[in-house]
C-alpha positions as CSV (number, residue, x, y, z in Angstrom):
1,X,-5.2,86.1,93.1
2,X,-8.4,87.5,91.9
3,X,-8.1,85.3,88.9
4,X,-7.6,82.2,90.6
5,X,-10.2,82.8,93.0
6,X,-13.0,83.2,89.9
7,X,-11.9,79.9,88.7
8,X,-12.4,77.7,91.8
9,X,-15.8,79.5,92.0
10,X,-16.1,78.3,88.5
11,X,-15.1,74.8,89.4
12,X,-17.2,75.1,92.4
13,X,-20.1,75.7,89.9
14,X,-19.5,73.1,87.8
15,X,-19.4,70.6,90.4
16,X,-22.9,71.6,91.6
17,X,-24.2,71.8,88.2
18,X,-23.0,68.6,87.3
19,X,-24.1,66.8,90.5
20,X,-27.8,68.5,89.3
21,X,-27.6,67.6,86.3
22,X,-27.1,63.5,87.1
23,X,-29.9,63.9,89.6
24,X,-32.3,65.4,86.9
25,X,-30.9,62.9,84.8
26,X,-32.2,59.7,87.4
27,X,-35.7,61.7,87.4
28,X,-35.8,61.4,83.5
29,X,-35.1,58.0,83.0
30,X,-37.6,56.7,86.0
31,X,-41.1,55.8,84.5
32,X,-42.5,59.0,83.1
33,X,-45.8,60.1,84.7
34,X,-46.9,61.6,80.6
35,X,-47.9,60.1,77.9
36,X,-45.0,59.4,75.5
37,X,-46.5,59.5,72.6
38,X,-48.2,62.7,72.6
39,X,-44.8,64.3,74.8
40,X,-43.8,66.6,71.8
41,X,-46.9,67.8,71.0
42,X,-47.7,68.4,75.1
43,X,-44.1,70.4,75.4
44,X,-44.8,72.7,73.1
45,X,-48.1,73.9,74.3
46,X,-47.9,73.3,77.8
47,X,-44.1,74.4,78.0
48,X,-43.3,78.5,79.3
49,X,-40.2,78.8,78.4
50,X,-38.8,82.4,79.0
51,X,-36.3,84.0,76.4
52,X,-34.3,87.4,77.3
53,X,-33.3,89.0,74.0
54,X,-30.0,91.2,73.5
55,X,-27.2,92.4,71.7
56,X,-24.8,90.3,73.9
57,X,-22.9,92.7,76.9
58,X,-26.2,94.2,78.2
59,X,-26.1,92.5,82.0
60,X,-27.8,88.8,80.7
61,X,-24.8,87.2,83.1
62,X,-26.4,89.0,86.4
63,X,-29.6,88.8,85.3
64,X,-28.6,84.4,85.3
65,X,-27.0,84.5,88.5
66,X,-30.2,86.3,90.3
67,X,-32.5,84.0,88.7
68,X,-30.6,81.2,89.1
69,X,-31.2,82.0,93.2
70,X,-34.8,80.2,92.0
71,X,-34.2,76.1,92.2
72,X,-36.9,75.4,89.8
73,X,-35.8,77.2,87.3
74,X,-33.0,76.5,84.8
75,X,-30.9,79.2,83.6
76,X,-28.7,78.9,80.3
77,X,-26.1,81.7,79.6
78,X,-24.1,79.9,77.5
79,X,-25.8,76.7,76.5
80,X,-24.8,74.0,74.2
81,X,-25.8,74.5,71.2
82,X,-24.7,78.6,71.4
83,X,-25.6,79.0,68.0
84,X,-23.2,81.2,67.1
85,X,-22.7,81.0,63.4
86,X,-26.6,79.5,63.2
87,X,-27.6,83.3,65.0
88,X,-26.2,84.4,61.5
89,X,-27.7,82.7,59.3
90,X,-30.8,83.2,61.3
91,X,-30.6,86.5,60.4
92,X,-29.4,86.4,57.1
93,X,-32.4,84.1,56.1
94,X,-35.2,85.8,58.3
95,X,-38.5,86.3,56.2
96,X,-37.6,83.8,54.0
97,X,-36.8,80.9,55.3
98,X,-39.7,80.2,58.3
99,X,-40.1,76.3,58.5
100,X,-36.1,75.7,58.0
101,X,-35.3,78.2,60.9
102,X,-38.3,76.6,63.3
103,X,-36.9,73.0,62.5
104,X,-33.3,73.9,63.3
105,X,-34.4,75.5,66.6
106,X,-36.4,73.3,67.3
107,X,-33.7,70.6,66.8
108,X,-31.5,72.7,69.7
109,X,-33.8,73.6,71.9
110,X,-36.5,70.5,72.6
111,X,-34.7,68.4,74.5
112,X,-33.6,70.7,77.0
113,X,-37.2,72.6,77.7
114,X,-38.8,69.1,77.4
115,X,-36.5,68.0,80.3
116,X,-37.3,71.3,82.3
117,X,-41.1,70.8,82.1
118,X,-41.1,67.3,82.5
119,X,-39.1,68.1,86.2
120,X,-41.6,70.6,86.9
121,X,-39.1,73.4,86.4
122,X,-39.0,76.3,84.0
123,X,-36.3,76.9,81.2
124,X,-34.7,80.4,80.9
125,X,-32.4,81.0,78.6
126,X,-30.1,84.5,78.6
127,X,-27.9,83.8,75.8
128,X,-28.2,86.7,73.3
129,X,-27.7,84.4,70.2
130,X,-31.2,83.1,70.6
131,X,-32.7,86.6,69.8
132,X,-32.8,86.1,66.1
133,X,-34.8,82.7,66.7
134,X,-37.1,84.9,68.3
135,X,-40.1,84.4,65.8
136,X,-39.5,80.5,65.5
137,X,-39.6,80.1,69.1
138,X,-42.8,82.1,69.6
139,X,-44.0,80.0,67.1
140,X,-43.1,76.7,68.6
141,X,-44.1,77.6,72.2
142,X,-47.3,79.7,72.4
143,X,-47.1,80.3,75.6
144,X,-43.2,81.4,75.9
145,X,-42.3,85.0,76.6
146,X,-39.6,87.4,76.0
147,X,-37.9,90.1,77.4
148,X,-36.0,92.6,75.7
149,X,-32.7,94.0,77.6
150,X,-31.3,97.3,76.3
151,X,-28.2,98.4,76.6
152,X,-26.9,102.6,76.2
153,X,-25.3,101.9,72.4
154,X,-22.1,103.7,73.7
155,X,-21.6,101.6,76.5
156,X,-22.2,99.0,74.6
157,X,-19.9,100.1,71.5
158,X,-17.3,100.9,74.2
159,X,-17.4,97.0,75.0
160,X,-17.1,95.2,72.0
161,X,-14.4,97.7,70.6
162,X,-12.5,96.9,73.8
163,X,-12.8,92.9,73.1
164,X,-12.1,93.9,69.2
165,X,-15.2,92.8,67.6
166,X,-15.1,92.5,63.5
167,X,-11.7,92.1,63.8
168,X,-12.0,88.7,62.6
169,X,-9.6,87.3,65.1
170,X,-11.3,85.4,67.7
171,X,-14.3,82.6,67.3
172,X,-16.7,84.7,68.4
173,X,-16.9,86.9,65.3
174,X,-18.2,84.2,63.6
175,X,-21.4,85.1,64.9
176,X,-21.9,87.9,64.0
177,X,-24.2,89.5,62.3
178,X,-23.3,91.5,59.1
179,X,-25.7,93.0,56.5
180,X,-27.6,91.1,54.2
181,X,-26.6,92.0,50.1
182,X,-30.5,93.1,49.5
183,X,-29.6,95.8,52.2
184,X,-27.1,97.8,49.9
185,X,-25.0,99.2,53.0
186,X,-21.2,99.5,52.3
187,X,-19.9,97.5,54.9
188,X,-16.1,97.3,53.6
189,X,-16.4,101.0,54.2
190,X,-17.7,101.0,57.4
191,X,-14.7,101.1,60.8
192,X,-14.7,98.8,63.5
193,X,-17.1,101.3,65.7
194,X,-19.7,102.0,63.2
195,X,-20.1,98.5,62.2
196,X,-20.7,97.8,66.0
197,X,-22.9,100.7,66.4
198,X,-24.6,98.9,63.1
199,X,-25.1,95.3,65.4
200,X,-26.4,97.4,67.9
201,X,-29.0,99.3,65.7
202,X,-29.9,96.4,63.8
203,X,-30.3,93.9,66.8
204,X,-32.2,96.4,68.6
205,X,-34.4,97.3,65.8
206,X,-35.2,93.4,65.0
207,X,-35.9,92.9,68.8
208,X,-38.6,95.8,68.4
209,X,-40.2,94.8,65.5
210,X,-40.3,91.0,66.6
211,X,-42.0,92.6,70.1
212,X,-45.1,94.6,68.0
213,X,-46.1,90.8,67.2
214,X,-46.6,89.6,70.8
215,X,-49.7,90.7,73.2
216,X,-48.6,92.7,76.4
217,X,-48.6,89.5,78.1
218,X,-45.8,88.0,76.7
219,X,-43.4,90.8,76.3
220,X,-41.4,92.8,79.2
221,X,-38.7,95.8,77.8
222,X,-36.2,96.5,80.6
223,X,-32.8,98.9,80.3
224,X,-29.8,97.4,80.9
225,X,-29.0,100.7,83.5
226,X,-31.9,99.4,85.6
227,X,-30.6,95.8,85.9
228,X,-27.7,97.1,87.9
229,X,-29.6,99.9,90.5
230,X,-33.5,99.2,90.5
231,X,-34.3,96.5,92.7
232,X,-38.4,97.1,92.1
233,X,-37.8,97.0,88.0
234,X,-35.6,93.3,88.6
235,X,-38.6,92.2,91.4
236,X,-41.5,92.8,88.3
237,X,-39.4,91.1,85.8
238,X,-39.2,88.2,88.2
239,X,-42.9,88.7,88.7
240,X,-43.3,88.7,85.2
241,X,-41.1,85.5,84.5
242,X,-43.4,83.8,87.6
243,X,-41.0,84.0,90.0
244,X,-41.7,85.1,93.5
245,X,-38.9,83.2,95.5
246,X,-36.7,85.6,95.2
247,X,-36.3,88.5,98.2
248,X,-35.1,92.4,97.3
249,X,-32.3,92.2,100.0
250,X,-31.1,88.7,98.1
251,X,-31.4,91.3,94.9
252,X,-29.5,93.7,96.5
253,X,-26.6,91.4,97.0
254,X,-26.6,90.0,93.9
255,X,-26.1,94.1,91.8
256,X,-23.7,95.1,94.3
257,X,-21.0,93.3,93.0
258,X,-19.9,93.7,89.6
259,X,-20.5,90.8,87.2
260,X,-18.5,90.0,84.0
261,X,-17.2,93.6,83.7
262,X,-14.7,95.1,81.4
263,X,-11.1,95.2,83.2
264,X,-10.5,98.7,83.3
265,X,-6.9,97.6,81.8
266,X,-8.3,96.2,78.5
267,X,-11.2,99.4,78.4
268,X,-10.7,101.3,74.8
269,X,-12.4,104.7,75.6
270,X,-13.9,106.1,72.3
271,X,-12.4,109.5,71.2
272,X,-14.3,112.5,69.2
273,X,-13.7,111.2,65.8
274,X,-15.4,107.3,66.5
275,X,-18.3,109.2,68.5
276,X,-19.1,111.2,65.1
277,X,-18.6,107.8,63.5
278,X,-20.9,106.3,65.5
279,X,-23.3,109.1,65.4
280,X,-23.7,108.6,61.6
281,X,-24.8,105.1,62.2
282,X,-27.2,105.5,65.0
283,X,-29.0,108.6,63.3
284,X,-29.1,107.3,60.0
């Protein structure tokens, strides 16, 4: 019952979005109140787009559904483009490839935060493949920002091994991220935990670095812990992502019920063995 219930909510949600999305689309092709020819260069300085980078699993689905409480904002979890395999090759190629990576962001991202700032509203996106098009997009909107979400690496490790990451057997491995031949780490050697403790390390450590670039202004760091039980760190983030629409009890509503969480059924617990595993990957 439980099941069926989430997917007429999910039909429910479609609906709405779709019956949105035709009225955004009658707004867009009225006459524009902006000068066409200069649109793309206005978008990209005028535009604020906000960005929440991740490792995937770290609470980006409730942070959506709080924001999404906000009307004039747009919220993309799982957009189209997701990027998957491109979140890859982003990192594969990152410091060497700079204009290629801006153009093929660009390419998948425009349209949408063009739409969203020509209705006035403001594009966030949650999806946790955009992180390594993190320094293209801060290039390409000067006045985006970015948030980094955190998640405890054993939690985390705990909830890909239970969905079987780098097994190779599902779609979404294909995105990602492995090490890059220059790096010299013996990956084929590595076991399923380690080279997720590895994603986590190595996302987390690109998300830092990338952060050192950006003034205090455009950067926010928030613990995935303090998504789900601190109503005053969620209100600053909103106040930080220039929204004040939002009310603490609505918060409160919203982290009291679990969202997107590992059945208990399908949890893999980690025993002593992968917990020394993963140890030699996080303290290396």
């Amino acid at each position: 019952m439980a099941k069926l219930k989430d997917l007429i909510i999910k039909y429910i949600n479609h609906q709405k979005k779709f019956w949105r999305d035709e009225v955004a689309q009658s707004h867009l092709h009225r006459k524009l109140n902006v000068n066409v020819k200069t649109l793309y260069d206005q978008v990209h300085q005028s535009a604020e787009p906000l960005f929440v980078l991740s490792t995937g699993r770290s609470g980006t689905k409730l942070l959506s559904d709080i924001i999404a409480l906000d009307p004039k904002c747009i919220v993309a979890h799982q957009p189209s483009p997701e990027l998957t395999h491109s979140a890859w090759y982003a990192y594969q190629n990152h410091g060497e490839k700079f204009n290629e990576l801006c153009q093929i962001i660009d390419a998948c991202r425009y349209e949408i935060i063009r739409d969203t700032w020509i209705l006035g509203k403001k594009y966030i996106e949650t999806n946790n493949r955009i992180t390594f098009f993190a320094p293209y997009l801060a290039d390409l909107f000067p006045k985006a920002k970015f948030i980094h979400l955190k998640r405890d690496p054993y939690q985390f490790i705990t909830s890909g091994y239970s969905r079987n990451w780098y097994a190779y057997e599902k779609l979404f491995d294909e995105g990602k991220i492995t090490p890059r031949k220059k790096d010299q780490i013996p990956w084929d050697r590595y076991t399923q935990v380690q080279k997720i403790a590895w994603l986590w390390k190595e996302t987390n450590g690109f998300i830092d670095q990338f952060m050192t670039s950006l003034p205090s202004q455009r950067k926010l760091f928030l613990e995935s812990d303090e998504l789900y039980s601190s109503v005053e760190k969620i209100a600053n983030l909103l106040s930080f992502a220039g929204i004040n629409t939002i009310s603490p009890k609505q918060i409160r509503s919203k982290i009291s019920t679990p969202v997107n969480a590992q059945p208990n059924k399908s949890r893999k617990p980690l025993n002593t063995q992968q917990r020394d595993e993963i140890d030699q990957i996080l303290n290396s």
